[in-house]
C-alpha positions in Angstrom: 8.3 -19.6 20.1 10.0 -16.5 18.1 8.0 -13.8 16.5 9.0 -13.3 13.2 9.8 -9.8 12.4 7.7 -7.6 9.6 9.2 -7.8 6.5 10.6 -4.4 5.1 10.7 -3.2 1.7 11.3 -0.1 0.2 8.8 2.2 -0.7 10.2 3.3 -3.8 10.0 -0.4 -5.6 6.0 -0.2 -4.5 5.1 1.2 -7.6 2.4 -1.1 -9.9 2.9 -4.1 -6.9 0.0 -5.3 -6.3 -2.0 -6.6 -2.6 -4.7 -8.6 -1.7 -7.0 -7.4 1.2 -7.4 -9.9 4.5 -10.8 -8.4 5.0 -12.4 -7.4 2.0 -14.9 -4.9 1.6 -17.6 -4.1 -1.2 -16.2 -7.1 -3.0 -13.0 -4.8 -3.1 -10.0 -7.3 -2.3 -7.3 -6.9 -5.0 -5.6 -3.6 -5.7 -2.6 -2.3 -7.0 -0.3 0.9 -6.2 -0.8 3.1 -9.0 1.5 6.2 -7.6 4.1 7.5 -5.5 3.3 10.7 -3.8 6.8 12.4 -3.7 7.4 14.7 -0.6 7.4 18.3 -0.7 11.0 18.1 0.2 12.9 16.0 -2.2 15.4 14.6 0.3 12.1 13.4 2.6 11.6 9.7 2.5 8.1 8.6 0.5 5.0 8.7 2.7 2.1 8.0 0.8 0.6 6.3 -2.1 -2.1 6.1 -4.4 -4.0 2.3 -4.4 -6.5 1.6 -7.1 -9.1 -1.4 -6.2 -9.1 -3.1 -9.4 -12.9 -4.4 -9.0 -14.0 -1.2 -8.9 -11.3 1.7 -9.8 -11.8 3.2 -6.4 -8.6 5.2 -5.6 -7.8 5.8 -2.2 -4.5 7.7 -0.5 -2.7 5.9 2.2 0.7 5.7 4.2 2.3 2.7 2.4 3.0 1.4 6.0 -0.8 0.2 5.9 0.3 -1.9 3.3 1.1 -4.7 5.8 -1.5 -4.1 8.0 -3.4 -7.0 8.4 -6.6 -5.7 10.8 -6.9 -3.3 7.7 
């Protein structure tokens, strides 16, 4: 049986995507990217992001690596 690999995107086209939690919390399951934060260097690859639960408007920071986390 193969493992299928993660999928990879690029973390520049995350902007306004939008995810669904596999473990919701405080009825908090769909939310939406809502920013890029650009490095300090410009030639630095993006790190983090800004994700907006759209239940409640919470914002939280994150690496956009979580993204695919799926314990998360």
């Amino acid at each position: 049986m193969s493992k299928k690999p993660p999928s990879r995107f690029n973390p520049k086209k995350l902007l306004l995507s939008k995810w669904t939690a596999a473990i919701p919390r405080d009825k908090e399951k769909h939310f939406i990217v809502i920013k890029l934060i650009e490095p300090e260097q410009p030639e630095s690859p993006v790190e983090f992001i800004e994700l907006e639960a759209v239940y409640s408007g919470r914002v939280q920071i994150m690496s956009w690596r979580e993204l695919n986390n799926r314990d998360a």
